[in-house]
VOGU-3710 file (C-alpha; in Angstrom, 3 decimals, decimal comma):
1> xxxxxxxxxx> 74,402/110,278/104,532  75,974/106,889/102,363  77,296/106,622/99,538  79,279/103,554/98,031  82,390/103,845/96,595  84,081/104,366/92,898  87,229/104,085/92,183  89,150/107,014/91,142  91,623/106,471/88,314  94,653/109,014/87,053
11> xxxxxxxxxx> 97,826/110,178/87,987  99,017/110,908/91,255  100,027/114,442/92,676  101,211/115,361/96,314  98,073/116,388/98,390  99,311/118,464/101,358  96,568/117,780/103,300  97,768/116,368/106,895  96,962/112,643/107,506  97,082/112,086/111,179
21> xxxxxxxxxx> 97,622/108,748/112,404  97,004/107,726/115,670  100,494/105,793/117,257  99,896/106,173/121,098  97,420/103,386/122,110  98,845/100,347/124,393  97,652/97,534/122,154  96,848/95,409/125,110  95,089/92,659/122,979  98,502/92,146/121,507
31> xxxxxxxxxx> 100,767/91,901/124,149  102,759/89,194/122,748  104,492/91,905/120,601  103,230/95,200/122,359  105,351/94,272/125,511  108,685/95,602/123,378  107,439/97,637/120,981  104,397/100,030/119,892  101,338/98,371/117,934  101,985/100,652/114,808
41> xxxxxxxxxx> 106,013/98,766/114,531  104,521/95,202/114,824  105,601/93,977/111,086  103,995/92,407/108,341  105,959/91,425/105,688  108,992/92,628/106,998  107,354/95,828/107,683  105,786/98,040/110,557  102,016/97,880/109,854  102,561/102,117/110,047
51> xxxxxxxxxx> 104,263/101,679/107,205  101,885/99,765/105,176  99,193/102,688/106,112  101,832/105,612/104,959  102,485/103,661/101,773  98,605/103,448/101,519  98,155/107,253/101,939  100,897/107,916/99,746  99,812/105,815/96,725  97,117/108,257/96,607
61> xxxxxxxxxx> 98,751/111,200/96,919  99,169/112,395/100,970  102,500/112,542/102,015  102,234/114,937/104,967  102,074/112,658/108,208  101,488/113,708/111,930  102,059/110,856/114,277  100,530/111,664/117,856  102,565/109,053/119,715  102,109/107,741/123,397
71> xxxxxxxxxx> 103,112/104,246/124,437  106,855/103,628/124,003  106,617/106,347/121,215  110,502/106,151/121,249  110,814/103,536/119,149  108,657/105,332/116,552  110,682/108,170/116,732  113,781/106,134/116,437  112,091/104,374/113,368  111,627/107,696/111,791
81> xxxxxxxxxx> 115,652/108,845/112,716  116,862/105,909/111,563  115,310/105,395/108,762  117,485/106,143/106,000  119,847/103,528/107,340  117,628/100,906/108,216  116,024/100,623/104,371  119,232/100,272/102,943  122,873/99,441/102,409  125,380/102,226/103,663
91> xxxxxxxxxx> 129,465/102,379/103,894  130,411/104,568/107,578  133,376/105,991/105,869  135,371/106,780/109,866  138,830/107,908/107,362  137,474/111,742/106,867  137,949/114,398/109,521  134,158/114,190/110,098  132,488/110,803/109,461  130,887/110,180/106,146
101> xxxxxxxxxx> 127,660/107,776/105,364  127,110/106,846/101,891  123,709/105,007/101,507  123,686/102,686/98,514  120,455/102,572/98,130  118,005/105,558/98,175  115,195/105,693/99,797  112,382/106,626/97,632  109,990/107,701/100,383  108,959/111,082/100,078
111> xxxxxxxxxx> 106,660/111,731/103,362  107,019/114,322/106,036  106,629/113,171/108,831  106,067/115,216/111,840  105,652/113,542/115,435  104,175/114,563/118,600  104,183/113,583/122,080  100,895/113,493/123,181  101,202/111,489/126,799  101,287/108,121/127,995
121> xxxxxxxxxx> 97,062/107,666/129,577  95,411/109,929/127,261  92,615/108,642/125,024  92,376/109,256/121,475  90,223/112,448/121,523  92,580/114,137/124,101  95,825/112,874/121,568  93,703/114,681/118,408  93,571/117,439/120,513  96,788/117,780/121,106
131> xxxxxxxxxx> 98,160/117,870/117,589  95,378/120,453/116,486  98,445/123,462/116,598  100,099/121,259/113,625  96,705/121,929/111,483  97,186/124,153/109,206  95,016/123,319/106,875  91,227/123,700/106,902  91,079/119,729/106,141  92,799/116,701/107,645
141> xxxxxxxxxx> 92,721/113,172/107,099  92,692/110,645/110,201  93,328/107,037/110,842  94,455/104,284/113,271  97,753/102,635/113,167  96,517/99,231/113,506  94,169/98,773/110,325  94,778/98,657/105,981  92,219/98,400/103,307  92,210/98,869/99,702
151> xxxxxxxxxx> 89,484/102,270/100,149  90,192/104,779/97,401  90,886/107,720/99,542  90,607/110,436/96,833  86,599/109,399/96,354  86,670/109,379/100,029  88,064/113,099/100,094  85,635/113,736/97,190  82,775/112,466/99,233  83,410/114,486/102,282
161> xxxxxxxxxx> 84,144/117,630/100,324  80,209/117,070/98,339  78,373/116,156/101,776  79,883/119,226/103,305  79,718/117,519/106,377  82,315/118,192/109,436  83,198/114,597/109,578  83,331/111,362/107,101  83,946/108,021/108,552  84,564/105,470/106,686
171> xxxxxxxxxx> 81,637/102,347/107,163  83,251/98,572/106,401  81,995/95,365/106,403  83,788/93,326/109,627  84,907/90,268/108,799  83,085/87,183/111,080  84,905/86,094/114,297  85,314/82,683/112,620  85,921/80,820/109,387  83,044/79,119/107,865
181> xxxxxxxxxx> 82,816/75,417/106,876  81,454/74,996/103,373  79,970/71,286/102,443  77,784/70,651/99,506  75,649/68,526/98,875  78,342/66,735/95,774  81,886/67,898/95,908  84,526/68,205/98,799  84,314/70,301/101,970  86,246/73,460/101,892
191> xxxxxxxxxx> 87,283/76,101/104,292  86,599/80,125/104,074  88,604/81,993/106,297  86,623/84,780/107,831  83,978/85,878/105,519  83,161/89,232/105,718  79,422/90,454/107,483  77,484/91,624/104,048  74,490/93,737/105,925  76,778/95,105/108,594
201> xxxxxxxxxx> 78,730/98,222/108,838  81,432/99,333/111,585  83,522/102,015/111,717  86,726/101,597/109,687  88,527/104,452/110,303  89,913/106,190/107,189  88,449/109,345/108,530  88,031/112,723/106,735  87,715/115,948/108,996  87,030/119,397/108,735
211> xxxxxxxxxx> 89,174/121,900/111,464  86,417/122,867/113,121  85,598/119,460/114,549  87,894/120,507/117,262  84,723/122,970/118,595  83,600/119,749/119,720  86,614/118,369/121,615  87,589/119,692/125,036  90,655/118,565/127,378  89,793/115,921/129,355
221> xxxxxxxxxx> 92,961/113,423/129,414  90,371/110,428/128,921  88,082/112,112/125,991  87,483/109,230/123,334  86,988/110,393/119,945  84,418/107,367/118,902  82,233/107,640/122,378  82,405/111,306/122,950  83,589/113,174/119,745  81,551/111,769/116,973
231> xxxxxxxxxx> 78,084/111,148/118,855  78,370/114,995/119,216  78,802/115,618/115,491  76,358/113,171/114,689  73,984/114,917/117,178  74,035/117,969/115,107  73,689/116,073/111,433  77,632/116,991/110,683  78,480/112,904/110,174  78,508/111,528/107,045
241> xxxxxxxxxx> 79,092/107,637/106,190  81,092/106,319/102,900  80,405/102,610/102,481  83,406/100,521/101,370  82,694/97,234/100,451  85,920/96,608/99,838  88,856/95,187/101,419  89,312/96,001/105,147  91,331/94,233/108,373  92,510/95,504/111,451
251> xxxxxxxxxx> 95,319/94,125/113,787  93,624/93,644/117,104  95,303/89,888/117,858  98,234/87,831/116,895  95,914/85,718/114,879  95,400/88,347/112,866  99,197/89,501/112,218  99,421/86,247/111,322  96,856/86,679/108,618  97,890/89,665/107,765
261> xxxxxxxxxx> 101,624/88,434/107,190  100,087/84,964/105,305  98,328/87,248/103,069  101,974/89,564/101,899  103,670/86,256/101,411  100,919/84,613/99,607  100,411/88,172/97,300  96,887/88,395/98,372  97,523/91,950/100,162  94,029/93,617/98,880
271> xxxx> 95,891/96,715/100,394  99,228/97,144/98,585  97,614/99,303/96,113  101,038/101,022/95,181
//
């Protein structure tokens, strides 16, 4: 099943329906950064890419997050700790009997944010399995924390909810491995950096799940959710597809955190929606 998107308009309200992102990969294509820290801190714009996605999420209403961490997931647990303090100004006041912080600033975030250990090896099937005691509710909302896009995730809820499907993944258009050279016939040659792949879809991420995918899960350490979990829903006609032509780019390769961070400091971020 496809269906293109519309854009939902109107005021936002908290949705408590958990969006899990998945934190734990190694990022090995990205080693230049990934050697210190986890994939999902590597900044743009000053900020961890996980942070773009939450903001994402939350423009749109989900604020309940559950992180299944893995590779140095300290640091995103000390991200999380520390937050308060690292967003804004504070005064340490060490004169009291029992020290006082003051923050200056407030933080305007209103996410919860639950994280969970879910091993060092396993693949991302065996890390969705492991958070499935922190669904409660009989939807949930699942991502990577590696990719942004400017997809109206209440018509993606929407669609799911219609289809009646166990599982929506969201189809995008990848952009081409290289920029193209434009020359006319009259006029100058120009440059167009990656141009997006008009009659091809791949899978985006930005998925939406019904609980009882997990039926289809088991607990192998090395089960992949995209070659084992979804070929299995699909099998049975439970896998719908909402096309976004929209705006879509992952973070694979430092080229493309440098896009990514020319396109913040440029204000061309298709994906800062809030």
């Amino acid at each position: 099943m496809v269906k293109k998107q519309k854009s939902t308009k109107g005021s936002v309200k908290k949705i408590d329906i958990p969006v899990v992102i998945l934190c734990g990969g190694r990022g090995t294509r990205l080693k230049e950064e990934t050697e210190i820290i986890p994939k999902p801190l590597v900044k743009i714009g000053g900020y961890p890419v996980l942070w773009h996605i939450m903001k994402i999420y939350r423009a749109y209403g989900f604020y309940n997050f559950i992180l299944p961490i893995g590779y140095k997931g300290e640091k995103i647990k000390e991200y999380f700790l520390n937050y308060a303090s690292l967003q804004s100004d504070f005064t340490v006041d060490f004169t009291r009997r029992h020290r006082h912080i003051a923050y200056h600033a407030p933080v305007h975030e209103d996410w919860k944010v639950t994280i969970v250990d879910t091993g060092l090896t396993a693949d991302t099937g065996a890390r969705i399995k492991r958070i499935e005691p922190y669904i409660k509710h009989k939807t949930f909302l699942l991502t990577y924390g590696d990719g942004v896009a400017n997809v109206d995730l209440r018509t993606v809820l929407d669609f799911h909810t219609k289809n009646n499907t166990i599982a929506t993944i969201t189809g995008v258009h990848p952009p081409a491995r290289f920029g193209e050279v434009m020359f006319p016939h009259k006029g100058p040659v120009t440059f167009k950096e990656k141009p997006r792949v008009a009659d091809t879809y791949i899978n985006g991420g930005f998925f939406v799940l019904k609980k009882t995918i997990f039926k289809f899960f088991n607990d192998d350490e090395k089960l992949s959710f995209e070659k084992d979990v979804l070929p299995r829903v699909a099998g049975v006609n439970q896998l719908s597809v909402f096309k976004h032509d929209g705006y879509w780019q992952c973070m694979d390769t430092l080229r493309d955190v440098e896009f990514l961070n020319e396109e913040w400091s440029s204000s061309r971020a298709q994906w800062k929606i809030w």
